[in-house]
Structure formats: C-alpha cells, structure tokens
Wavefront OBJ file of the C-alpha trace (Angstrom):
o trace
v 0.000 0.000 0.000
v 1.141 3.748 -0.720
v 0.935 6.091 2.370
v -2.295 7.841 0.103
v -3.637 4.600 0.295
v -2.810 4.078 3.750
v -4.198 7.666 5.145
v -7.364 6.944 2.589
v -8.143 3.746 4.393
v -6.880 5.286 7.939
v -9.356 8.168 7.443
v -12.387 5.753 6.339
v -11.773 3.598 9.242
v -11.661 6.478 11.644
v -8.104 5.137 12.685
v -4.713 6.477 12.886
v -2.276 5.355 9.845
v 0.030 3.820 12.089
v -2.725 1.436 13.414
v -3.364 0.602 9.348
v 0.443 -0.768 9.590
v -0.321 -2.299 12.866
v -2.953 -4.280 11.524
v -1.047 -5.458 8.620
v 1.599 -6.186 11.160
v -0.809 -8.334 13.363
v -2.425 -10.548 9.975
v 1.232 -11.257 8.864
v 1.367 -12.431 12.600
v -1.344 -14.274 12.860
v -0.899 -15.853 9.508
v 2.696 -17.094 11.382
v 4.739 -15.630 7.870
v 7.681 -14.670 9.710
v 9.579 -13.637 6.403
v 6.542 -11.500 5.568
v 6.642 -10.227 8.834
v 10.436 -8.583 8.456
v 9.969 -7.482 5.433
v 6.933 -4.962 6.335
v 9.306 -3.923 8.860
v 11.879 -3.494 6.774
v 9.673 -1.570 4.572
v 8.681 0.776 7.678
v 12.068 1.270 8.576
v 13.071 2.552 4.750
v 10.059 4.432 4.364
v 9.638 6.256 7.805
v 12.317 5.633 10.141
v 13.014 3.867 12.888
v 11.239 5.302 15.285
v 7.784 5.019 13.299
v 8.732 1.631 12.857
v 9.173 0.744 16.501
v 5.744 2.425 17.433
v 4.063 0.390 14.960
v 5.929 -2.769 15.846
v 4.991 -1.959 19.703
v 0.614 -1.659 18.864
v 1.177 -4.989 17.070
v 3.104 -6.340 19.907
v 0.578 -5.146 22.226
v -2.607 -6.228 20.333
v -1.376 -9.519 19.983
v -0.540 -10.138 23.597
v -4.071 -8.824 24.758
v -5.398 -11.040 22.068
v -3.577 -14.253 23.751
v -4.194 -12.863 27.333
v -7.046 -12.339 27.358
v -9.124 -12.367 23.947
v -9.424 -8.539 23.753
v -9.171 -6.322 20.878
v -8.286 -2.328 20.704
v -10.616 -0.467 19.065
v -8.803 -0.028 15.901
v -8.057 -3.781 15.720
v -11.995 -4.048 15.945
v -12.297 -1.414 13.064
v -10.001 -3.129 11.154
v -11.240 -6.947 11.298
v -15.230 -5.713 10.695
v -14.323 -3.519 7.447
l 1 2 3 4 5 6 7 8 9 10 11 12 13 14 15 16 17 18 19 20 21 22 23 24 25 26 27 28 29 30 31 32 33 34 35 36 37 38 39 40 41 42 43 44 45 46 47 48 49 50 51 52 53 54 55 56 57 58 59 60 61 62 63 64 65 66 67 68 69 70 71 72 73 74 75 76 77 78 79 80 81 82 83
C-alpha cells in the first residue's frame, strides 16, 4: 500500500495510519509468515524511520498479547477486522 492509500483507508476507518500498519503487522502475525513479517518492517524502517517503525511494531506487539491474554481487541483492531 502507498501512504495515500494508507491515510485513505486510515481516514475511512476512523483510525490512525500507524494502526493501518499495525494491523497489517498483526495478519502477517497471525498468519505465522515470519519472512513477511520482516519485510513490512523493513519496509517501515526505509520508508519512515526507525522510530515510526518501533511504534508500529509496539501496537502490534501489544494487540497480539491482549489477544492471547485475554481475547481482547483495541478499538482499531476491531475497526479493522469488521471492514
């Protein structure tokens, strides 16, 4: 995805753009690709820096221990699974 396309789908969701990347971050996760994984961090990293990459990597992180912990969801998770 561009960043238009990523602040397009952001703004329709009602979410921030770095919770778009989050969410990518958490289905590469969940899907268990590893590879896929590094390289959307990668990506981050090249395309905004490392600290943008680290916050995203740190929702992702987060949402997916609340999902193990405890079966919760943040509110943009929730956006982003019922599109």
């Amino acid at each position: 995805m561009t960043s238009n396309e990523v602040r397009t789908l952001a703004k329709r969701l009602g979410i921030q753009p770095c919770h778009v990347h989050a969410n990518q971050l958490v289905d590469l996760a969940e899907a268990k690709d590893r590879e896929g994984y590094r390289a959307k961090l990668n990506e981050l990293l090249d395309e905004f820096g490392a600290g943008y990459q680290g916050l995203v990597n740190g929702h992702a992180k987060r949402q997916l221990r609340m999902q193990e912990w405890d079966s919760r969801h943040n509110g943009w998770r929730s956006v982003w699974r019922e599109r």
